[in-house]
C-alpha positions, 0 to 999 in steps of 0.5 A, a space after each residue: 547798119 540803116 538809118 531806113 528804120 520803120 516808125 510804129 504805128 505808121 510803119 513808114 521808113 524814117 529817113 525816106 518816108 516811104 512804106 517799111 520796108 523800103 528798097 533800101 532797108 530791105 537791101 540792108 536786110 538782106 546783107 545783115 542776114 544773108 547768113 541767116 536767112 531763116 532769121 530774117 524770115 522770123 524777124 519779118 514774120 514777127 514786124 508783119 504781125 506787130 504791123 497787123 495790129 497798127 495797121 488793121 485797116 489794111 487787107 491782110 494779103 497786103 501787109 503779107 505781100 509787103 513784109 514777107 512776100 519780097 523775100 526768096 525762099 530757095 532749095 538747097 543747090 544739090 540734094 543731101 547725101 543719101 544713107 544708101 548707094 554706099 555699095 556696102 549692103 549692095 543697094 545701090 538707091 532706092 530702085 533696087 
């Protein structure tokens, strides 16, 4: 757990004062989630449009950048097993 949390209505780190999130509660985020990717993505999503409304000053591509556009969204590192080239009907792919 961090003590780098946001303050509503400022979204500033409490501990270091800085724009939440902060280097370091983003990296905290990252391990709490590293399972979970996608729920990490929900749960920014959902600070970014809870920070919208305190902070509507602010250009929205801002608090986009800030709260969604640090993370790293990545393909899967192989494909998945297609239902053909099993050889049992003799298509071999999708070329044939």
């Amino acid at each position: 757990m961090t003590s780098h949390l946001a303050t509503r209505k400022t979204w500033r780190c409490i501990e270091c004062g800085r724009p939440w999130p902060c280097y370091h509660a983003k990296d905290a985020l990252l391990t709490e989630y590293a399972e979970v990717p996608t729920a990490l993505v929900l749960y920014m999503a959902a600070a970014f449009a809870e920070a919208a409304l305190d902070l509507r000053d602010r250009p929205a591509d801002q608090l986009y950048f800030r709260f969604l556009g640090w993370l790293q969204l990545r393909r899967p590192s192989s494909p998945p097993q297609a239902p053909w080239g099993t050889g049992a009907s003799g298509d071999t792919g999708p070329d044939r």
